[in-house]
C-alpha positions as CSV (number, residue, x, y, z in Angstrom):
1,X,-5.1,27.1,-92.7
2,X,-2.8,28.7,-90.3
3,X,0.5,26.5,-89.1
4,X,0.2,24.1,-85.9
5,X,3.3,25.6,-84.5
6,X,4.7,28.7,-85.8
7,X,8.2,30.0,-86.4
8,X,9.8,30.9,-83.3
9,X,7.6,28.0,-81.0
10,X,10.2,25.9,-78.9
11,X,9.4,22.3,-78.9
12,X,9.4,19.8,-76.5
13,X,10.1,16.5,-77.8
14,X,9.9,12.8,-76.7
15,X,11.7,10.5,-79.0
16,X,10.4,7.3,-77.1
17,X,6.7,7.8,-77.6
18,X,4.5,5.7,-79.7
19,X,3.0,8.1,-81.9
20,X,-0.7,8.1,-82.3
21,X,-3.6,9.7,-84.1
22,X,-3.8,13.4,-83.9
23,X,-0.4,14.0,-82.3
24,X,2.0,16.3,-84.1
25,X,5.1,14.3,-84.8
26,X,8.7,15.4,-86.3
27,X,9.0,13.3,-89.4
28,X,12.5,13.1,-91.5
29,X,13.4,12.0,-94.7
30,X,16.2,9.6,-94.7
31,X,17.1,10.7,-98.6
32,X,16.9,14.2,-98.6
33,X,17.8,14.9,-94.6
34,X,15.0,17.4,-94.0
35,X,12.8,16.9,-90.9
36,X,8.8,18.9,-90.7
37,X,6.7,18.9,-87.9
38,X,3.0,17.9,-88.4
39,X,0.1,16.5,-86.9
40,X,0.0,12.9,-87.7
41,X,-3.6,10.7,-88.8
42,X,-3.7,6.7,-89.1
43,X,-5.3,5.0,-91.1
44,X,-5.3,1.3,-90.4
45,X,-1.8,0.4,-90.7
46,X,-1.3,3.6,-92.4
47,X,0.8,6.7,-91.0
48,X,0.0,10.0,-92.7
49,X,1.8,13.3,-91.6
50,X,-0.7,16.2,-92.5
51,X,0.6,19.6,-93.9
52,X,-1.3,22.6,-93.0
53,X,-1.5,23.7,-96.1
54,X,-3.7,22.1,-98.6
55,X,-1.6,22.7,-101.4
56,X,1.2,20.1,-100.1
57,X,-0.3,16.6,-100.7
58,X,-1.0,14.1,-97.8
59,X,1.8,11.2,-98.1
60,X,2.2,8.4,-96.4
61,X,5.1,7.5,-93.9
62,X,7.3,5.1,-96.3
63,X,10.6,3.2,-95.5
64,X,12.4,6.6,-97.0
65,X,10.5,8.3,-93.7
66,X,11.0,8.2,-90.1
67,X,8.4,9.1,-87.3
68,X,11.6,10.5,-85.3
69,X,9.7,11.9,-81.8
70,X,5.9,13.1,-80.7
71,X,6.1,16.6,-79.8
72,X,4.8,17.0,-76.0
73,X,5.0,20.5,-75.6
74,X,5.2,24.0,-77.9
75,X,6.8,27.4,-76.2
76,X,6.6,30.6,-77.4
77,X,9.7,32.4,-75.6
78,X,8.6,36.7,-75.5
């Protein structure tokens, strides 16, 4: 599966949205300090950040995560 925004895409960010199902979301990692960006699905209660690629796994947002901002817009500067 190809990536949902590729390298050199400008995002556009809102860090006061509620995130909901289907919106791509930039998620960090409070332990390791690394932030992704990727389509978010709910499942009840449940907040799961969806790689592209199936050969990540599909975890769930934990107290370790952070739903930081939903992405509004992507740009792709020529």
């Amino acid at each position: 599966m190809s990536p949902t925004i590729t390298d050199g895409v400008i995002v556009i960010v809102d860090p006061d949205a509620a995130p909901t199902h289907g919106q791509i979301v930039i998620v960090r990692t409070n332990s390791h300090g690394e932030a992704t960006c990727k389509p978010l699905s709910l499942d009840g209660c449940t907040a799961y950040p969806t790689p592209d690629n199936d050969r990540y796994p599909v975890l769930p947002v934990t107290n370790d995560t952070d739903i930081v901002c939903v992405v509004r817009e992507a740009r792709l500067l020529l």
